[in-house]
Structure formats: C-alpha cells, structure tokens
C-alpha positions in Angstrom: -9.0 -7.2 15.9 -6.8 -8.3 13.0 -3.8 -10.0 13.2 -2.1 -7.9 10.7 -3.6 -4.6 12.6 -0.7 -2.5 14.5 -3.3 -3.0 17.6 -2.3 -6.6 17.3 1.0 -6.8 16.4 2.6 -3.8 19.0 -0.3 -3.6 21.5 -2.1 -7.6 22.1 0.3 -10.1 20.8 3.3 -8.1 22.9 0.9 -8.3 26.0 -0.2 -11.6 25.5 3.4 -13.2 24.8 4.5 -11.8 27.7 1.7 -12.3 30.1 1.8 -15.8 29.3 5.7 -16.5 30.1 5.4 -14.5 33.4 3.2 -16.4 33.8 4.1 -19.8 32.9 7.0 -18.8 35.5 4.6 -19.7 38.6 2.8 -22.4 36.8 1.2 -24.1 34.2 -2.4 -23.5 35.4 -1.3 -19.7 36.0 -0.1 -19.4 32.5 -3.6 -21.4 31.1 -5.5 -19.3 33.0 -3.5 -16.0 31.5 -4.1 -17.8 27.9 -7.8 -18.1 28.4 -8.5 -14.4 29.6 -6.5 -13.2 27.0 -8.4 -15.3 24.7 -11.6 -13.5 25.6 -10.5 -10.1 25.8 -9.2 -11.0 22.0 -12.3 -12.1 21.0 -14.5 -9.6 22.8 -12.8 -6.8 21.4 -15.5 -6.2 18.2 -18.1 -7.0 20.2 -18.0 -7.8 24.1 -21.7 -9.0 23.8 -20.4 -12.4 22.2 -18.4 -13.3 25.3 -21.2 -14.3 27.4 -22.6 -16.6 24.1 -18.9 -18.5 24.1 -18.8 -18.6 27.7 -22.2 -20.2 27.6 -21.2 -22.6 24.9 -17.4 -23.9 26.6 -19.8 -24.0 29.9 -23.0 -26.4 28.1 -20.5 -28.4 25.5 -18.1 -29.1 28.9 -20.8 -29.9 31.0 -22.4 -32.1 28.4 -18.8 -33.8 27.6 -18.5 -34.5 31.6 -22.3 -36.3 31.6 -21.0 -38.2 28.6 -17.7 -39.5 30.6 -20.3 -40.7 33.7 -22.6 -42.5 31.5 -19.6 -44.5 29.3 -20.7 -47.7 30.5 -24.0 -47.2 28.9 -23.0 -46.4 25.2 -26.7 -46.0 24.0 -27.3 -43.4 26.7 -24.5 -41.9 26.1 -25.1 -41.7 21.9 -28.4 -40.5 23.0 -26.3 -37.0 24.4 -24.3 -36.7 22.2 -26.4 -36.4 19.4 -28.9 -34.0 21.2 -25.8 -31.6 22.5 -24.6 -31.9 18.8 -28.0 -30.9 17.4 -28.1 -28.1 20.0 -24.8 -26.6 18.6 -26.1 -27.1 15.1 -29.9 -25.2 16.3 -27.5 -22.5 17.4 -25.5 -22.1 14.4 -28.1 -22.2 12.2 -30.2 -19.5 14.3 -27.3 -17.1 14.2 -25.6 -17.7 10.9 -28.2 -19.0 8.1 -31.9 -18.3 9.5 -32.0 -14.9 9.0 -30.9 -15.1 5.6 -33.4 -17.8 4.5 -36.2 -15.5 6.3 -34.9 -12.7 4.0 -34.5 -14.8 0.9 -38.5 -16.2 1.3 -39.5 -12.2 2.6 -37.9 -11.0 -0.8 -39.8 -13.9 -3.1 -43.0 -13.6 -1.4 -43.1 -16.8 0.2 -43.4 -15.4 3.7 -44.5 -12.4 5.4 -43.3 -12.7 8.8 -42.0 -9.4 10.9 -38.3 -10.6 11.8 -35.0 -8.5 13.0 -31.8 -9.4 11.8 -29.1 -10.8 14.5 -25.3 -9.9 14.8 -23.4 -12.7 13.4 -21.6 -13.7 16.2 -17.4 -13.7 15.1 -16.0 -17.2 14.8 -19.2 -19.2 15.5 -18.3 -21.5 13.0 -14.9 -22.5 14.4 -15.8 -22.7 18.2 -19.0 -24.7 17.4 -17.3 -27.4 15.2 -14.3 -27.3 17.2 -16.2 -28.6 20.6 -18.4 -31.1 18.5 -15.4 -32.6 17.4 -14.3 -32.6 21.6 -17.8 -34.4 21.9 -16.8 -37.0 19.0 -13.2 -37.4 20.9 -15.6 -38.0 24.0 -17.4 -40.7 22.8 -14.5 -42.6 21.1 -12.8 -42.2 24.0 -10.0 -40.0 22.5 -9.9 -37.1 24.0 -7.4 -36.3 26.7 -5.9 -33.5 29.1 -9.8 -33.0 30.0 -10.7 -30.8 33.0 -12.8 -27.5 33.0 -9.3 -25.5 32.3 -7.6 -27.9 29.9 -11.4 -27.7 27.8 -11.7 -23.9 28.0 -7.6 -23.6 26.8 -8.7 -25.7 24.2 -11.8 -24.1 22.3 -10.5 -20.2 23.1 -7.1 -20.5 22.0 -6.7 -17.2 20.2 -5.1 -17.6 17.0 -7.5 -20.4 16.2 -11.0 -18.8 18.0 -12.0 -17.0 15.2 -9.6 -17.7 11.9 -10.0 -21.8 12.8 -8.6 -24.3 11.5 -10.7 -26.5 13.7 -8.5 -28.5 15.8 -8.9 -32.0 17.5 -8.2 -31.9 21.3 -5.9 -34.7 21.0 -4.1 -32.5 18.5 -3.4 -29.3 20.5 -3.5 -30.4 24.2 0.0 -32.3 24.2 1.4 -29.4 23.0 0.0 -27.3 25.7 1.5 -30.2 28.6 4.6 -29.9 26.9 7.1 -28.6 29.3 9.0 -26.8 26.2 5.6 -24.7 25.4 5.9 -22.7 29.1 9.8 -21.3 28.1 10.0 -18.5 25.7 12.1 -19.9 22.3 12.4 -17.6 19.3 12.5 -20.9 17.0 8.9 -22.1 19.1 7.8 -18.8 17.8 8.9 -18.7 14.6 7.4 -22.2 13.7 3.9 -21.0 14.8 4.8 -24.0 17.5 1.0 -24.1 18.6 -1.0 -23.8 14.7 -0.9 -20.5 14.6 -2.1 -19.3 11.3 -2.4 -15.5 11.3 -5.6 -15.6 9.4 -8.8 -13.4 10.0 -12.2 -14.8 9.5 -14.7 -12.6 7.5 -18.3 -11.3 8.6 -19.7 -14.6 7.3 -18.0 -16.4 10.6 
C-alpha cells in the first residue's frame, strides 16, 4: 500500500486516525494495541505471508532483549547474546535480501551449479531488522526504556516507519508514545508529522 495511494489516504489512514483516538479514549494500552494491529494489517496488505516472519522476529528480538535484561549483572554473558541474536538478524537478512542474488550472479558466471528457487523479498526487512538491533544495542547500554512486550511491538511496527524507515532508536520514539498530548487528536500534532512520519515508500529492494 502507498502512502500517496487513494487506498491510503481516504480508506487506511482515515481508519487508522480514528481507530486510534477512539481508542486512546479508554486507554493508552487500548489505543497501542489499535496501533499495532493496524500496523500489521498495513504491512500485510501486499503480502499477508510476511506477517507471521515480523511477528516471529518482534517475538525472538523481545524475547532475546528480556534474557539480556536477566543476565545484566553478567556483561560477558550477556555480550555473548547479543552478538548471536544480532548475527541471527543479520543470517536472516542476508538469506532473504542478498543470497539469492549472489547464487544468481555465480549461476550466471559459471561458478556454481546449484538448483536454487528465488524467495519473495520480504517488504521492509531492512528497516524492522536494524531497527530491533539497535533496541538490542539500547539493551545492552542500558538505554532503552518504556520496555514491555506492548511498548516493544509499538515500537518496531509503527506504520509510517515499518517499511519506508528511517530506523529509529527506542529512546527516540517511546516518550513520544507516553506522552499524554500523543492520545488527543491536534491538527498541529498532525501537521508536524508529531511521531516521524515521513510519507515515504520503500522499493522492492526493502
């Protein structure tokens, strides 16, 4: 879905805008909660497959983050974790976005002969992989705040950064989502892109 597509701008973002300040009128969690089903429905709109893949990442990256936060009295340990959860994101990327490629490249010069399928490039890979390794980062410097399972999954599927970045810090966005002001509809909130919105669409090469 683009943000310049009239399926955005008169169907989703009128839908979402609203959802989330009826929302926001029982609560914040009700209204985060709104945000980050939104958020998925956005993203799974070219390609519902990809869901399930971000739903896994938010779920490993979080679960990862939380081991980190038990183990902080034993920083070597907890390097150790990090750098093996960090790798893991990178193994993914690279399987999705660059393998593929490199297979076709050596297939085309003769290198190699191997029988290999191309893979759907999963949209905005990039962005919500760099985004929670810099959460892990926060982690470990102890940085990172407004944690919680909710708070994490706000975080990484907030739609107007998902899949057209830029890649944000946690301590960057989450003060503005525990800012009272964020929950009551303001033209001028709106008008300043308040929360980084930058309506911006990704290409294919994610």
């Amino acid at each position: 879905m683009l943000f310049n597509s009239y399926t955005f701008i008169f169907a989703f973002l009128p839908i979402a805008l609203s959802g989330f300040f009826l929302a926001a009128a029982i609560g914040r969690m009700t209204a985060c909660v709104w945000l980050v089903a939104i958020s998925l429905v956005f993203y799974g709109w070219w390609d519902p497959r990809f869901v399930l893949l971000l739903l896994i990442s938010i779920a490993v990256n979080y679960g990862m983050s939380e081991l980190m936060l038990a183990v902080e009295n034993r920083p070597r340990l907890q390097s150790a974790i990090l750098s093996v959860t960090v790798a893991a994101n990178l193994l993914a990327l690279v399987y999705y976005k660059y393998l593929f490629s490199i297979l076709s490249f050596l297939s085309a010069h003769h290198v190699v002969s191997l029988p290999f399928d191309n893979v759907v490039l999963p949209l905005g890979i990039s962005f919500f992989t760099f985004t929670q390794i810099g959460y892990l980062v926060d982690v470990k410097q102890g940085t990172a705040r407004d944690r919680g399972l909710l708070n994490y999954a706000t975080f990484v599927t907030f739609f107007p950064h998902l899949i057209a970045g830029p890649i944000l810090h946690n301590r960057e966005i989450m003060p503005q989502f525990a800012a009272p002001a964020t929950y009551r509809f303001s033209i001028r909130n709106i008008r300043t892109r308040h929360l980084h919105h930058r309506p911006v669409q990704e290409d294919s090469s994610g």
